[in-house]
C-alpha positions, 0 to 999 in steps of 0.5 A: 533512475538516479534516486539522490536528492529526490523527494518522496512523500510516504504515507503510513509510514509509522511501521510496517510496509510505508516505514519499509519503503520509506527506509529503503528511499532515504538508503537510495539517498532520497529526502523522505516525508514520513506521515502518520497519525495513529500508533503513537508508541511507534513514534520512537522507534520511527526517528531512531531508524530514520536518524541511523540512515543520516539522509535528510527525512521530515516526520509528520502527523495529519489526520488524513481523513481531515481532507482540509489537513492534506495541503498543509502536509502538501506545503509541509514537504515543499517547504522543506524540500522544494517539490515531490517527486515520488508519492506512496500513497500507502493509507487503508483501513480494513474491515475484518469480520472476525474482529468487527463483526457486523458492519455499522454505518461508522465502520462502512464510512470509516473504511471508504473514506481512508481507503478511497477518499484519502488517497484520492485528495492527497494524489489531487493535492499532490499532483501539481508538485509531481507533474514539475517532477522530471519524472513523477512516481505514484505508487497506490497500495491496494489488496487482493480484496478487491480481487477475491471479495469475502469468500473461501479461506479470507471470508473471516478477513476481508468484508464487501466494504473493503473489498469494494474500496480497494477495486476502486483504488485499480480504477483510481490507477487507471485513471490517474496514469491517464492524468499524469502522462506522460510525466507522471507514472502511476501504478498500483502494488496489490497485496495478499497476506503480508506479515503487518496487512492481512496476517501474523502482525495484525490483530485479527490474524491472531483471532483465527483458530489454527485450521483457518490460518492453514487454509490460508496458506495452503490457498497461496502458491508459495505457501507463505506469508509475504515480508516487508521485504517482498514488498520494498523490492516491488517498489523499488522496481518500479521506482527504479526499473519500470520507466515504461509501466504506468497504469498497471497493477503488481498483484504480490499475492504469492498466488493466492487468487491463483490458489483456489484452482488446482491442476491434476495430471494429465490423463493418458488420453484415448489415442 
């Protein structure tokens, strides 16, 4: 697929995984919509990065929780750029239980509502615009937490409320690639433990004792955290390479569901 003069809408794009995508889109060529709301001090170092790239890109802050605010960032990117062609619906709030504790109320609606009610009203508002696309993308984000739930070596990490949400952004996809077919493709990148999402360049990573972290690692296959480059070339394979999958889910975990189970040998049997 031919990326140049192709719109994209990116959320979270401030820093970290939506800043990567984004980055590598406007490198593809692509008129990129770079929407944020909090990290301000990020802001800086956001349009002196976009600026090197010289493609044609628009930084916008709405609160996205705000649901009335998403049709001005909708009109906001056809505006200036005529349509949408490529939506990364990259927006989450977790939940650590090292960091938050207990759970009230304020947290549990806080964590449904991005991770869940966000993403569900910009894809509606976003829609229309994706499906006179010649060839619409969505991308949703999701986390292993929807997998793995609070148990083993991410108990202190992932609570119900954020794991509940992020199994039903895998139903959002569904779904949705039902919507958009055949013109709209939509599917879903399910993180594990990434370097800016669930380890060492988050707050609540830095919380954990030594041992807990180990464990962490030792429960993923490849024995790593993942990069922000792992993740941009997931997107750009579907973006680019995949134009026979919608509806499904990328798990980029480096085996960590798969972790918690090992295999011994094989015996040497009785015959």
């Amino acid at each position: 697929m031919n990326l140049k003069n192709k719109t994209a809408l990116v959320l979270g794009a401030i820093k970290g995984i939506g800043k990567g995508i984004g980055l590598a889109l406007a490198n593809e060529g692509v008129n990129v919509v770079l929407n944020y709301f909090d990290w301000e001090e990020e802001l800086k170092s956001l349009k002196e990065d976009f600026a090197k790239t010289g493609q044609d890109h628009l930084i916008v802050k709405t609160d996205l929780l705000q649901t009335d605010k998403i049709s001005d960032l909708i009109k906001k990117t056809t505006d200036r750029f005529g349509g949408i062609d490529i939506l990364i619906n990259n927006i989450e709030r977790g939940g650590w239980p090292i960091v938050h504790g207990e759970y009230t109320q304020e947290q549990w609606d806080l964590e449904m509502a991005t991770t869940l009610r966000a993403k569900r009203w910009i894809f509606e508002a976003a829609l229309p615009h994706l499906l006179l696309s010649d060839n619409g993308i969505v991308i949703n984000f999701s986390s292993i937490a929807g997998i793995v739930g609070r148990s083993g070596p991410a108990s202190h990490i992932f609570n119900e409320c954020y794991s509940a949400a992020n199994r039903g952004v895998s139903l959002f996809t569904e779904t949705w690639a039902r919507m958009g077919a055949p013109r709209v493709r939509v599917n879903e990148i399910m993180l594990g433990f990434f370097e800016t999402r669930h380890a060492d360049k988050t707050r609540g990573w830095n919380l954990l004792d030594d041992d807990r972290k180990k464990a962490i690692m030792d429960h993923t296959l490849l024995n790593r955290k993942g990069m922000i480059e792992d993740v941009v070339k997931a997107a750009l394979f579907i973006i680019k390479d995949a134009p026979f999958m919608t509806g499904s889910i990328i798990r980029l975990d480096g085996g960590y569901v798969l972790g918690g189970e090992k295999i011994d040998t094989i015996p040497k049997g009785v015959l």
